[in-house]
Predicted model as a PDB file, atoms N, CA, C, CB and O in Angstrom, pLDDT in the B-factor column:
MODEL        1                                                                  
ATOM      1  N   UNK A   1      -4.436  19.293   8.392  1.00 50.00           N  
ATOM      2  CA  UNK A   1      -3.572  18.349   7.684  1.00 50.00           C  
ATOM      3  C   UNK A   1      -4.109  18.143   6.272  1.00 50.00           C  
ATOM      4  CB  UNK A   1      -3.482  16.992   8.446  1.00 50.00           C  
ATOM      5  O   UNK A   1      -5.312  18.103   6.015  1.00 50.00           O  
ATOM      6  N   UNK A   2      -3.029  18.001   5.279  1.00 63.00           N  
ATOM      7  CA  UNK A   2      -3.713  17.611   4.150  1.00 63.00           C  
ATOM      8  C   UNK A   2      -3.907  16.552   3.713  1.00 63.00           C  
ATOM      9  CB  UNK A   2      -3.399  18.008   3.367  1.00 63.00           C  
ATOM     10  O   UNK A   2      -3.118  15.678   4.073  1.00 63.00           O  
ATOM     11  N   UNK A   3      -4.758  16.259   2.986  1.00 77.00           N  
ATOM     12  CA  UNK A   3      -5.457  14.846   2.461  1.00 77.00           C  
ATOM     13  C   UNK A   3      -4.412  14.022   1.917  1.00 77.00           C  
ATOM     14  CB  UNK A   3      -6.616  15.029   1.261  1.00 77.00           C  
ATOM     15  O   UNK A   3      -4.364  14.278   0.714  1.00 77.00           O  
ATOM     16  N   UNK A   4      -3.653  13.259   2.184  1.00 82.00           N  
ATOM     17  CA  UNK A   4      -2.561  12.037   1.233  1.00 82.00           C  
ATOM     18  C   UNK A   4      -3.004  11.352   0.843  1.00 82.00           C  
ATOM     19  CB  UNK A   4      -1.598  11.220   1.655  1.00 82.00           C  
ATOM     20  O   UNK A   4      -3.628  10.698   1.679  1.00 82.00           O  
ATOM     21  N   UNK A   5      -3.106  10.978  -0.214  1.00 94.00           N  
ATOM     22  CA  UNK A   5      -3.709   9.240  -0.673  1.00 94.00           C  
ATOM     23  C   UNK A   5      -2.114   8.444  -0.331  1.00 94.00           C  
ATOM     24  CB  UNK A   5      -4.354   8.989  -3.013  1.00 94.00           C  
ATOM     25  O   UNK A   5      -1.021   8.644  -0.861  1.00 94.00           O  
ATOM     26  N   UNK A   6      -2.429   7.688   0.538  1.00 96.00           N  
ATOM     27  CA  UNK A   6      -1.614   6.705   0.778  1.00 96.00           C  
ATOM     28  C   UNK A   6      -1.638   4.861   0.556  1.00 96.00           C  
ATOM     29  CB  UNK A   6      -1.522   7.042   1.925  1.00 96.00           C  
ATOM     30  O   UNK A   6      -2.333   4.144   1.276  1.00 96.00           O  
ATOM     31  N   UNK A   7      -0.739   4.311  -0.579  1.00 97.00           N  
ATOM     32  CA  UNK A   7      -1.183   3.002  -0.968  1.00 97.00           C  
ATOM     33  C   UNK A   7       0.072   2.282   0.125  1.00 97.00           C  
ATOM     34  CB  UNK A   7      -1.116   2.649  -2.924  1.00 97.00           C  
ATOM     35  O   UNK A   7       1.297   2.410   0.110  1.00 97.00           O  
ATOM     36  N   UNK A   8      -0.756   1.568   0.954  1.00 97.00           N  
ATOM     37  CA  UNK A   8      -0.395   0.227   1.739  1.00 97.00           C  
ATOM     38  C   UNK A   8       0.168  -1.085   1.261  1.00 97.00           C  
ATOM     39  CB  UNK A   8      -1.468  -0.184   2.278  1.00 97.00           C  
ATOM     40  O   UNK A   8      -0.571  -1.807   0.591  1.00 97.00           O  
ATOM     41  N   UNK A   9       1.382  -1.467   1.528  1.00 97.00           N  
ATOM     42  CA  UNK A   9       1.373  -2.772   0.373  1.00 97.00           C  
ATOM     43  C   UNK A   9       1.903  -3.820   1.382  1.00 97.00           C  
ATOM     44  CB  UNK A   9       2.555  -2.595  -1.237  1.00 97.00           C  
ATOM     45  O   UNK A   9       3.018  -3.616   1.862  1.00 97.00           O  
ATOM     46  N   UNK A  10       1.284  -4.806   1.709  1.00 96.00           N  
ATOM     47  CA  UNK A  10       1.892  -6.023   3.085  1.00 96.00           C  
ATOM     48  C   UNK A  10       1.386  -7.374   2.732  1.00 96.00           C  
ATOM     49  CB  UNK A  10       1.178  -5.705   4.894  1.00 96.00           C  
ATOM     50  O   UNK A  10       0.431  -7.497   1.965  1.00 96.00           O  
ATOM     51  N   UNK A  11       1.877  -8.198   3.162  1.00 95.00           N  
ATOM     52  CA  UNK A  11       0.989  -9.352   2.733  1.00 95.00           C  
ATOM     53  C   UNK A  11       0.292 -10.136   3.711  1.00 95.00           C  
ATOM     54  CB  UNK A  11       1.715 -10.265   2.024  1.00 95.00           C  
ATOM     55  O   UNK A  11      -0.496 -11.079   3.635  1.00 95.00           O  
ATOM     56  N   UNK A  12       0.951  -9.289   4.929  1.00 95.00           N  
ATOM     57  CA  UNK A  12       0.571 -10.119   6.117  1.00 95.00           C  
ATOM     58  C   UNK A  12      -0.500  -9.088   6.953  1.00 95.00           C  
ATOM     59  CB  UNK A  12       2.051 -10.592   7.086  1.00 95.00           C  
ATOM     60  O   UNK A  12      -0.283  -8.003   7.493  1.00 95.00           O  
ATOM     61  N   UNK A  13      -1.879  -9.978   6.816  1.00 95.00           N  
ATOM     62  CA  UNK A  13      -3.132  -8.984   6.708  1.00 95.00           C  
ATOM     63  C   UNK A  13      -3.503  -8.267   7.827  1.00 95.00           C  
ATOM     64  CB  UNK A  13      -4.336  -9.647   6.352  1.00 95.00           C  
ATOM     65  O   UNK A  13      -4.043  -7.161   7.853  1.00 95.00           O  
ATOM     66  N   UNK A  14      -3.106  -9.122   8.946  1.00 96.00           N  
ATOM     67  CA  UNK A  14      -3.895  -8.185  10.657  1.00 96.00           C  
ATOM     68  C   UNK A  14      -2.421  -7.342  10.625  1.00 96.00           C  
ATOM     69  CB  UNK A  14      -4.282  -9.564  12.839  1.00 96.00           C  
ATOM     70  O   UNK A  14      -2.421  -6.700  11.675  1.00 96.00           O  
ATOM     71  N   UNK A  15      -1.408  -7.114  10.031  1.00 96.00           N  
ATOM     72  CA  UNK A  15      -1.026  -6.101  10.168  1.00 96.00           C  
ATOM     73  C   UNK A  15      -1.052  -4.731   9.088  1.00 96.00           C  
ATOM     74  CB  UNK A  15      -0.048  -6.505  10.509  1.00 96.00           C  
ATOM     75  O   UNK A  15      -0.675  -3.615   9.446  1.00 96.00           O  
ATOM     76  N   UNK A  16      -1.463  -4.979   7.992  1.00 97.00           N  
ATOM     77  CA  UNK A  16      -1.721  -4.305   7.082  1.00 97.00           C  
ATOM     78  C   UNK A  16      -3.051  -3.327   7.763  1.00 97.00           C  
ATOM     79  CB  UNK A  16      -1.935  -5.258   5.821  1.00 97.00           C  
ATOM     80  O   UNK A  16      -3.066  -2.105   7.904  1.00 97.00           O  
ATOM     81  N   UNK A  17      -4.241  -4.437   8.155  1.00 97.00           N  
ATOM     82  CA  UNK A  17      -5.273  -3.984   8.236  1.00 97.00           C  
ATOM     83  C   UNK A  17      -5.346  -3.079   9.325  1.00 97.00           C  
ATOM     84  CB  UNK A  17      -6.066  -4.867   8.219  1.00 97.00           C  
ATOM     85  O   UNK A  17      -6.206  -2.211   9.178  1.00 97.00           O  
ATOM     86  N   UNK A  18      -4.467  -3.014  10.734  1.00 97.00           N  
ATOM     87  CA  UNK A  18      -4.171  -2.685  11.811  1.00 97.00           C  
ATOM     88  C   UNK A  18      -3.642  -0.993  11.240  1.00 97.00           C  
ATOM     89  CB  UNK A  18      -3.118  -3.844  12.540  1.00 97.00           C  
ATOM     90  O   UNK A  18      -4.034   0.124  11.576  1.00 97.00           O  
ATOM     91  N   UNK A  19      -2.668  -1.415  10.320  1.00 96.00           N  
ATOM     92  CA  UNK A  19      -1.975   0.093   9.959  1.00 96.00           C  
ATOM     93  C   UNK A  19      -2.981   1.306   9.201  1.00 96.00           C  
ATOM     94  CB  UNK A  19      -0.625  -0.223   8.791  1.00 96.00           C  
ATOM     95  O   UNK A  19      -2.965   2.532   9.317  1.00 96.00           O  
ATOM     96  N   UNK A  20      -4.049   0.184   8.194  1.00 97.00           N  
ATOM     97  CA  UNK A  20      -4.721   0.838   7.743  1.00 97.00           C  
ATOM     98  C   UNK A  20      -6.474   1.675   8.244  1.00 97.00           C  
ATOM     99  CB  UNK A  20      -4.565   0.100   6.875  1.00 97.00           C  
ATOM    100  O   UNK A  20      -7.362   2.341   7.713  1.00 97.00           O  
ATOM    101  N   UNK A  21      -6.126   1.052   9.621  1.00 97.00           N  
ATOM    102  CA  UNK A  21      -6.931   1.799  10.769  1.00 97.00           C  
ATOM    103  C   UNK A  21      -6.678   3.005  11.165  1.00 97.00           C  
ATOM    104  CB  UNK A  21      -6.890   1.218  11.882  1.00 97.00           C  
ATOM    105  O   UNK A  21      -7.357   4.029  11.235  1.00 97.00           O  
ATOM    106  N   UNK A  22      -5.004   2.590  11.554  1.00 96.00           N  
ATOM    107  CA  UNK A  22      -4.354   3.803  12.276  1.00 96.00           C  
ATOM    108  C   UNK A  22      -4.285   5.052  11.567  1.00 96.00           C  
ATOM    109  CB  UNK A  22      -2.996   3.519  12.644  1.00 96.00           C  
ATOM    110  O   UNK A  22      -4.251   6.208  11.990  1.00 96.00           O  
ATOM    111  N   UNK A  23      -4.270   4.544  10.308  1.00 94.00           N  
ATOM    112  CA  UNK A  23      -4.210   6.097   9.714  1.00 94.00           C  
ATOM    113  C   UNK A  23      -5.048   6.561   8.729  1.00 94.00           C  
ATOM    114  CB  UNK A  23      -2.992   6.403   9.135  1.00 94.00           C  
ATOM    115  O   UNK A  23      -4.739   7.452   7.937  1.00 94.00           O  
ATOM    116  N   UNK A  24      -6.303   5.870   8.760  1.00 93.00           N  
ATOM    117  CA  UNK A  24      -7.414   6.398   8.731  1.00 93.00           C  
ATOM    118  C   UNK A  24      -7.957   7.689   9.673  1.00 93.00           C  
ATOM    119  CB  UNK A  24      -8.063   5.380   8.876  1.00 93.00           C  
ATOM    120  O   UNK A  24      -8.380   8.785   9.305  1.00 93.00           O  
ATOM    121  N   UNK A  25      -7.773   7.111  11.095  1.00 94.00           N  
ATOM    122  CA  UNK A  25      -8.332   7.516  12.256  1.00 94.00           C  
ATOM    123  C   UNK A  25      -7.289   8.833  12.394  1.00 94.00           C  
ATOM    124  CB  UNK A  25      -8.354   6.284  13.516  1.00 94.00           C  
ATOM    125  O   UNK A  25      -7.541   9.575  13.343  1.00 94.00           O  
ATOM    126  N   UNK A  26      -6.021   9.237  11.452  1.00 91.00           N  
ATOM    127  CA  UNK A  26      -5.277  10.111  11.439  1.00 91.00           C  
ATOM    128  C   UNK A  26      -6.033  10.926   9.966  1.00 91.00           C  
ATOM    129  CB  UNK A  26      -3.702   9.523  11.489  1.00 91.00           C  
ATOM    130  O   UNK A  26      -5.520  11.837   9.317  1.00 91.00           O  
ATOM    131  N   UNK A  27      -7.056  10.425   9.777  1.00 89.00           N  
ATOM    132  CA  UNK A  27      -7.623  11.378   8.328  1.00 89.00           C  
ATOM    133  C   UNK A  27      -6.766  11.247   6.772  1.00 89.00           C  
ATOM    134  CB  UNK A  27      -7.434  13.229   8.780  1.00 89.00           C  
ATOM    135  O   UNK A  27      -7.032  12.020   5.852  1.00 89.00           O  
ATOM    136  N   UNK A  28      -6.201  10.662   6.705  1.00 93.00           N  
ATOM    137  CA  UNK A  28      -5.469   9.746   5.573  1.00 93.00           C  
ATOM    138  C   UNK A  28      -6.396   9.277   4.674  1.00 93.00           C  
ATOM    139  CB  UNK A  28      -4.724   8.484   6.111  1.00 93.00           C  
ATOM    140  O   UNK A  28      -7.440   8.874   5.185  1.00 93.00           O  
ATOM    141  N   UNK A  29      -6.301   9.213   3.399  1.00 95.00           N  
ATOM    142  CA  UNK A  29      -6.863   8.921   2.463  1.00 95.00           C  
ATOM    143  C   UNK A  29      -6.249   7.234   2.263  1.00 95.00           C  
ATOM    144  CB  UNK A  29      -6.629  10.068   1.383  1.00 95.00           C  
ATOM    145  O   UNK A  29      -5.701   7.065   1.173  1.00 95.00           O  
ATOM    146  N   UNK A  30      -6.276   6.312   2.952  1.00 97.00           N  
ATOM    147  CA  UNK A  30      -5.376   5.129   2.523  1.00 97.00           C  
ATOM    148  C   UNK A  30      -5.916   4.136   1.696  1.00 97.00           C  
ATOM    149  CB  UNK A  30      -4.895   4.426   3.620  1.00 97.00           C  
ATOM    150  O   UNK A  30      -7.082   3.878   1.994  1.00 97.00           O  
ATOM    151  N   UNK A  31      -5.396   3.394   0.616  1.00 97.00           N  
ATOM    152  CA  UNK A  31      -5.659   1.911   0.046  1.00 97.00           C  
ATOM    153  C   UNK A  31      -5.026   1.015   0.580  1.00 97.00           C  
ATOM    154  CB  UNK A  31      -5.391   1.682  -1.250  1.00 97.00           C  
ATOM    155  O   UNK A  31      -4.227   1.090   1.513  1.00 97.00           O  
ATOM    156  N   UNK A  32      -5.432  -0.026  -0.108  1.00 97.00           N  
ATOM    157  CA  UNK A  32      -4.283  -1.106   0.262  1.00 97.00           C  
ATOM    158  C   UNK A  32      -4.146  -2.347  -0.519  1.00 97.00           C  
ATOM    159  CB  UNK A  32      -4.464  -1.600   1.640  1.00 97.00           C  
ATOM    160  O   UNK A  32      -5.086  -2.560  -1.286  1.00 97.00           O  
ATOM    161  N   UNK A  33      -3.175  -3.236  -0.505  1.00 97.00           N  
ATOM    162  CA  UNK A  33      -2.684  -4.176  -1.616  1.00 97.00           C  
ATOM    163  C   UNK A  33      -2.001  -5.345  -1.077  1.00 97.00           C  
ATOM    164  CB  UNK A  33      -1.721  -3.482  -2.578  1.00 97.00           C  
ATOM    165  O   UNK A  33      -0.884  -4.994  -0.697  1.00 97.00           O  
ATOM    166  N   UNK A  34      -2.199  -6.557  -0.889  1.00 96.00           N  
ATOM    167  CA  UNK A  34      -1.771  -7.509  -0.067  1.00 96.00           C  
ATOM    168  C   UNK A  34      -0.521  -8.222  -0.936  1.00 96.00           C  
ATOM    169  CB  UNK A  34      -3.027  -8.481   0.355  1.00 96.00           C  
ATOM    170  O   UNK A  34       0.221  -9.128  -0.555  1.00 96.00           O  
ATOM    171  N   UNK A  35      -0.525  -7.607  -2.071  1.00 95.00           N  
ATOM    172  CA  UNK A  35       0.539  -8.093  -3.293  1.00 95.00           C  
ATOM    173  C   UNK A  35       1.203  -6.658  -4.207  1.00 95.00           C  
ATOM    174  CB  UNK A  35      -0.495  -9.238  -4.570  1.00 95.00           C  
ATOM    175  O   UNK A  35       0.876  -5.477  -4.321  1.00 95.00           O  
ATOM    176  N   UNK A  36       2.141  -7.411  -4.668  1.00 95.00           N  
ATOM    177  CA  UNK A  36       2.708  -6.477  -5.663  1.00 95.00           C  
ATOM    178  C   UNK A  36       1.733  -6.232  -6.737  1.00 95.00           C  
ATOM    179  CB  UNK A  36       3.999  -6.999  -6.258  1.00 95.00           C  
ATOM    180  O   UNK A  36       1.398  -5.147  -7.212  1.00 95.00           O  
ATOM    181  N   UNK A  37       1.236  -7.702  -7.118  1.00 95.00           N  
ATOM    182  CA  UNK A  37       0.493  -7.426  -8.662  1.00 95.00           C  
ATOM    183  C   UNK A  37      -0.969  -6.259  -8.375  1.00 95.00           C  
ATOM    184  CB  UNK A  37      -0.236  -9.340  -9.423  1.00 95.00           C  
ATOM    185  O   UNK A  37      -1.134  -5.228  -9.028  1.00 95.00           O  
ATOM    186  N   UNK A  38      -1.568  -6.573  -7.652  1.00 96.00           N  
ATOM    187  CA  UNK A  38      -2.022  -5.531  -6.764  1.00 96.00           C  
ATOM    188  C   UNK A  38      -1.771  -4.249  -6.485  1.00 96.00           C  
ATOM    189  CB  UNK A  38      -1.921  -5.837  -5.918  1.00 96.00           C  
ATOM    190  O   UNK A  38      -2.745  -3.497  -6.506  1.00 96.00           O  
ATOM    191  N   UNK A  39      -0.958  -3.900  -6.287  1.00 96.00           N  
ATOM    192  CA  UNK A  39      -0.253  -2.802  -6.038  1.00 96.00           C  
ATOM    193  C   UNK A  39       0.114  -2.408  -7.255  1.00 96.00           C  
ATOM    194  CB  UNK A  39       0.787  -2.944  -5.165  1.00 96.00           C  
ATOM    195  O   UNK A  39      -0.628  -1.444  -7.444  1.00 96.00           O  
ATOM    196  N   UNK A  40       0.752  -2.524  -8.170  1.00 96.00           N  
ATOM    197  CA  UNK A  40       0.796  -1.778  -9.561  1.00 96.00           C  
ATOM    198  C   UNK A  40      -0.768  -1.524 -10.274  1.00 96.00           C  
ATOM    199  CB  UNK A  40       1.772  -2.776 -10.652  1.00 96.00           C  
ATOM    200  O   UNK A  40      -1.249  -0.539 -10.834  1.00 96.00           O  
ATOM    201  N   UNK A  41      -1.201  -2.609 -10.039  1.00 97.00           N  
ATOM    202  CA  UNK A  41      -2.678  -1.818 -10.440  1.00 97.00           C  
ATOM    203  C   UNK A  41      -3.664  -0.965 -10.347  1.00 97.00           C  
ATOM    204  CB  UNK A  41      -3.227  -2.140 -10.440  1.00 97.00           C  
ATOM    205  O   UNK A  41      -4.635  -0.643 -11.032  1.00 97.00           O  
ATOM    206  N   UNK A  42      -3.000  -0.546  -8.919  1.00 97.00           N  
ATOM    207  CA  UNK A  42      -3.793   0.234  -8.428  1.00 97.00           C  
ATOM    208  C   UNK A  42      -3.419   1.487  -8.802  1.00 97.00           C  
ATOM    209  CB  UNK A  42      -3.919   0.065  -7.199  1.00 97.00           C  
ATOM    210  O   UNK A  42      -4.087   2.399  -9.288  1.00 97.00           O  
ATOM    211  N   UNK A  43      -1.859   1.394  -8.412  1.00 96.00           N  
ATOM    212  CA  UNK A  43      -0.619   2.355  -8.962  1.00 96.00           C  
ATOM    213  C   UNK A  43      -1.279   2.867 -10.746  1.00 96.00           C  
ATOM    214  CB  UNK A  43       1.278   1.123  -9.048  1.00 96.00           C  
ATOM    215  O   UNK A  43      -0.828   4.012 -10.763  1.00 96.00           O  
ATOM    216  N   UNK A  44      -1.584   2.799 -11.319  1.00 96.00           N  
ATOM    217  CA  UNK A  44      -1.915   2.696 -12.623  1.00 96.00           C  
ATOM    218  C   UNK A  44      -3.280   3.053 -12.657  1.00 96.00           C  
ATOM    219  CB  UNK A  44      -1.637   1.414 -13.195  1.00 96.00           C  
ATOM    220  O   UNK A  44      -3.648   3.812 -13.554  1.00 96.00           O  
ATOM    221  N   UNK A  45      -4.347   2.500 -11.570  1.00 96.00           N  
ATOM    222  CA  UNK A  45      -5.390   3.684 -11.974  1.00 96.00           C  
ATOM    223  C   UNK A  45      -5.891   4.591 -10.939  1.00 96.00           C  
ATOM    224  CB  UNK A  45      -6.638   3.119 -12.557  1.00 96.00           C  
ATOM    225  O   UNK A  45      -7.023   5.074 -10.955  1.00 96.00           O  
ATOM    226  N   UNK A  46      -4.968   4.814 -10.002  1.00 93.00           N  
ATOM    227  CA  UNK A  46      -5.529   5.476  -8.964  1.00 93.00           C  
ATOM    228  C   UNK A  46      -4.314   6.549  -8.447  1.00 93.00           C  
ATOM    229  CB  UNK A  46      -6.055   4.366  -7.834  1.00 93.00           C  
ATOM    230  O   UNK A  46      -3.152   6.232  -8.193  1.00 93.00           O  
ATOM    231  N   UNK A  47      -4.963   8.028  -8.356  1.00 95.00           N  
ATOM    232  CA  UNK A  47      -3.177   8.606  -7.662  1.00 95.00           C  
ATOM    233  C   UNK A  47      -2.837   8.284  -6.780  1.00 95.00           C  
ATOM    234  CB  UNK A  47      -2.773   9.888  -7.294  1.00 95.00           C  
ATOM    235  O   UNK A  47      -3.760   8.322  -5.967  1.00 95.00           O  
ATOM    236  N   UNK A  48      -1.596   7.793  -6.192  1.00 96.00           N  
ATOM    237  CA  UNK A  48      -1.025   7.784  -4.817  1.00 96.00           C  
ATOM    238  C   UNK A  48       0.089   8.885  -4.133  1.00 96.00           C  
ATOM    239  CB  UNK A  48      -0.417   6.518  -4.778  1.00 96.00           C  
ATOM    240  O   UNK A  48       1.247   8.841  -4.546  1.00 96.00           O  
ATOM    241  N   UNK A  49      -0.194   9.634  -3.335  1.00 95.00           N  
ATOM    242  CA  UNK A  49       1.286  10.155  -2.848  1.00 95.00           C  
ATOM    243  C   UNK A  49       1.847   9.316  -2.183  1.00 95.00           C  
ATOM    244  CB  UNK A  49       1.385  11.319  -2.037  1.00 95.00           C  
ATOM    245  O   UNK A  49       2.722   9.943  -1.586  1.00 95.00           O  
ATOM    246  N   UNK A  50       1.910   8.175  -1.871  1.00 95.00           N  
ATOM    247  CA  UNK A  50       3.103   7.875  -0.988  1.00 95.00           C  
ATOM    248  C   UNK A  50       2.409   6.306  -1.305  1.00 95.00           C  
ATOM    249  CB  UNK A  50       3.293   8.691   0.896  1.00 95.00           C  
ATOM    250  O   UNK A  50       1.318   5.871  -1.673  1.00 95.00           O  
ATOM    251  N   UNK A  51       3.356   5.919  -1.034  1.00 95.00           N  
ATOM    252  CA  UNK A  51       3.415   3.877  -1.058  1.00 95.00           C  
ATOM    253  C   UNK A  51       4.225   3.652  -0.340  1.00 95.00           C  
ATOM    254  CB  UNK A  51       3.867   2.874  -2.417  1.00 95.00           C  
ATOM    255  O   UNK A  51       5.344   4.010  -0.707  1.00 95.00           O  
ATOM    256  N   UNK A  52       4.096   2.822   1.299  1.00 95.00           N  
ATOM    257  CA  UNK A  52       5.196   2.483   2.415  1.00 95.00           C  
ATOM    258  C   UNK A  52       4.323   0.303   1.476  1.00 95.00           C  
ATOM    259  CB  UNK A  52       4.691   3.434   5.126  1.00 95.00           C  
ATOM    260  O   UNK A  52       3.218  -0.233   1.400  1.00 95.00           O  
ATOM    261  N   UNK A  53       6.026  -0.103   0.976  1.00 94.00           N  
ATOM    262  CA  UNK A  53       6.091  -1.274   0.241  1.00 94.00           C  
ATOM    263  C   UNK A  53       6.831  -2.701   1.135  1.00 94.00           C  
ATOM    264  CB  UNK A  53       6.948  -0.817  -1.111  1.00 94.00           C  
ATOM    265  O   UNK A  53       7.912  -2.368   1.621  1.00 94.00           O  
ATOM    266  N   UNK A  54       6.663  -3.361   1.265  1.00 93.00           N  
ATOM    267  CA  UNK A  54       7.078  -4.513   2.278  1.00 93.00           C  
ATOM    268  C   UNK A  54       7.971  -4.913   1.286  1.00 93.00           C  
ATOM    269  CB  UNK A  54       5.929  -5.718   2.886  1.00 93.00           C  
ATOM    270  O   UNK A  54       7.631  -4.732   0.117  1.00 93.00           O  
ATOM    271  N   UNK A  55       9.326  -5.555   1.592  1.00 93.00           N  
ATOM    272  CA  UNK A  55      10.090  -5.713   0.767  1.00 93.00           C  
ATOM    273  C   UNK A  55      10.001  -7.249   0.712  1.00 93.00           C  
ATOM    274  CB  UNK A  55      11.305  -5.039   1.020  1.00 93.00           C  
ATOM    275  O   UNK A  55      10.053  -7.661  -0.447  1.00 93.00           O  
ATOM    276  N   UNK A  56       9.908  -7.998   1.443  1.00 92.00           N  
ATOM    277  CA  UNK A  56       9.432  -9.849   1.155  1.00 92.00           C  
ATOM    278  C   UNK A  56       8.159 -10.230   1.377  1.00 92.00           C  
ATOM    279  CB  UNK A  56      10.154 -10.970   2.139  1.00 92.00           C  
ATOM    280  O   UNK A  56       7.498 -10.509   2.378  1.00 92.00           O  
ATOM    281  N   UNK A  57       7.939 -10.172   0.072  1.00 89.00           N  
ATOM    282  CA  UNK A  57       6.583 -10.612  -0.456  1.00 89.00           C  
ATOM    283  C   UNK A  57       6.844 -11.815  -1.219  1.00 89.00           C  
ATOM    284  CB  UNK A  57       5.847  -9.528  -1.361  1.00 89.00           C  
ATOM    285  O   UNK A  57       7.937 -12.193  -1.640  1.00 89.00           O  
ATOM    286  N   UNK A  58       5.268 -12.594  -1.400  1.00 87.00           N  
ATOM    287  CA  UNK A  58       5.379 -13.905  -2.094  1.00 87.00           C  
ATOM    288  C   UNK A  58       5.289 -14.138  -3.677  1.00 87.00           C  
ATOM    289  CB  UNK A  58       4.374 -14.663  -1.548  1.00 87.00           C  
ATOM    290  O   UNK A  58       5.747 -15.137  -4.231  1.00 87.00           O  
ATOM    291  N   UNK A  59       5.009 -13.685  -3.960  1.00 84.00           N  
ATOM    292  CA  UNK A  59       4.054 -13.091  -5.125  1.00 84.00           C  
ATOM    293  C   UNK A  59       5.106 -12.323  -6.051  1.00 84.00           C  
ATOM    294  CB  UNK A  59       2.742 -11.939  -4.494  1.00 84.00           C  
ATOM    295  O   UNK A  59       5.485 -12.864  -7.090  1.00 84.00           O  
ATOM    296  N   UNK A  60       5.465 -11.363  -5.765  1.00 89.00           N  
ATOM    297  CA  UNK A  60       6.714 -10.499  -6.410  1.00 89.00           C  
ATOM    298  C   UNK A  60       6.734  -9.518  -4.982  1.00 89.00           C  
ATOM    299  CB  UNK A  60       6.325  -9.493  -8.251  1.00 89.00           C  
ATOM    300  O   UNK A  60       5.855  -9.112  -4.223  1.00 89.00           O  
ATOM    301  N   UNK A  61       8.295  -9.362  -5.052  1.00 88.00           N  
ATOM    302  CA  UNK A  61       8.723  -8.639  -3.680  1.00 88.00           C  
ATOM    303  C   UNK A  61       8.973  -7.160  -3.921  1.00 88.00           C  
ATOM    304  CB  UNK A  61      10.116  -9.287  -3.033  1.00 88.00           C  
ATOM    305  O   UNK A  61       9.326  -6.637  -4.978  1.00 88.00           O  
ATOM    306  N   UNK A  62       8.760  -6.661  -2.913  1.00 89.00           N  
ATOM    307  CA  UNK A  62       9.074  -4.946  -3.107  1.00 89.00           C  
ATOM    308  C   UNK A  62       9.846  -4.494  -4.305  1.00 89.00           C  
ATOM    309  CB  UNK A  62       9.981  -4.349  -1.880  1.00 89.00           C  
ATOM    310  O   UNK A  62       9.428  -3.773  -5.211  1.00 89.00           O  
ATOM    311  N   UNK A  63      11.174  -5.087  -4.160  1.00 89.00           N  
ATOM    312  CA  UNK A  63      11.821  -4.321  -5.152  1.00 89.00           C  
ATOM    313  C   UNK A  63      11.147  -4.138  -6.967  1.00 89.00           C  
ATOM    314  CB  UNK A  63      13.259  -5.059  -5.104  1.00 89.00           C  
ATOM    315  O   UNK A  63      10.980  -3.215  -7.764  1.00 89.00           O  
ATOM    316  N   UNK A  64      10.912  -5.773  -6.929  1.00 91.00           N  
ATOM    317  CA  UNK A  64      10.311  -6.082  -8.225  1.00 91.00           C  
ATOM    318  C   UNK A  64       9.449  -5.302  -8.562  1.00 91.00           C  
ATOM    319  CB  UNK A  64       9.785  -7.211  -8.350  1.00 91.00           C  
ATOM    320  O   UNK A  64       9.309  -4.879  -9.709  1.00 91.00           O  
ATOM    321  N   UNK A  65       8.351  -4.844  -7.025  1.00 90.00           N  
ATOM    322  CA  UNK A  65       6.885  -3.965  -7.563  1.00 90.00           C  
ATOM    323  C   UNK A  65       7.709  -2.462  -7.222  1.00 90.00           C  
ATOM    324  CB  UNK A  65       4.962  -4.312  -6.348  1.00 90.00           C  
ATOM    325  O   UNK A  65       6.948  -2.281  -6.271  1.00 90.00           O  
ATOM    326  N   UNK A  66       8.263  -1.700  -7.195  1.00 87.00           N  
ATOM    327  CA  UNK A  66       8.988  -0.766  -7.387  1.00 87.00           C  
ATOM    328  C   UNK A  66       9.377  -0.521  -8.823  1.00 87.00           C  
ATOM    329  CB  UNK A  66       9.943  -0.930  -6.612  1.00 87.00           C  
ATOM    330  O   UNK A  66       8.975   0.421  -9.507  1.00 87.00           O  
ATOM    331  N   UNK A  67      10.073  -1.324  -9.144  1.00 89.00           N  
ATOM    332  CA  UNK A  67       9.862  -1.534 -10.444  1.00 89.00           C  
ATOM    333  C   UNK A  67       9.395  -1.064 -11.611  1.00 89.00           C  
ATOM    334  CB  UNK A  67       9.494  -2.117 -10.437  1.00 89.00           C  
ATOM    335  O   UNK A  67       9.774  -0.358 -12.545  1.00 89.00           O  
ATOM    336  N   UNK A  68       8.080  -1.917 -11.129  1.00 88.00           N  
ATOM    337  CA  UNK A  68       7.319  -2.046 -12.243  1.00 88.00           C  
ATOM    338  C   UNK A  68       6.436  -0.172 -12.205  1.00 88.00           C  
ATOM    339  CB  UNK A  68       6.149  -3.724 -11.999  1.00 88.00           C  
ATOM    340  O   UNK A  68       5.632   0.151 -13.080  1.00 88.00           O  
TER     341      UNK A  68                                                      
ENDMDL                                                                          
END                                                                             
């Protein structure tokens, strides 16, 4: 399998953290971001192939950090 960097974005943490087990333990390269503002920053200095984004967030919601 090949290496993905995959960025995580949830706000709700034992499930974020749960996902970001699972696919570790699948050899995944994963981050993760409990916020949007978060998540663009990372977006900005780090490559990602793939971002799975929670769409109601508190902070700024999916669409908004899509966005940006």
């Amino acid at each position: 399998m090949n290496n993905f960097r995959v960025l995580l974005v949830d706000d709700e943490e034992d499930f974020l953290s749960t996902l970001v087990k699972r696919l570790k333990k699948r050899s995944l390269d994963v981050l993760s971001a409990r916020n949007g503002t978060t998540a663009v920053k990372i977006v900005s200095t780090e490559p990602v192939d793939v971002v799975v984004l929670d769409f109601k967030m508190p902070d700024m919601d999916g669409l908004e950090t899509l966005k940006q």
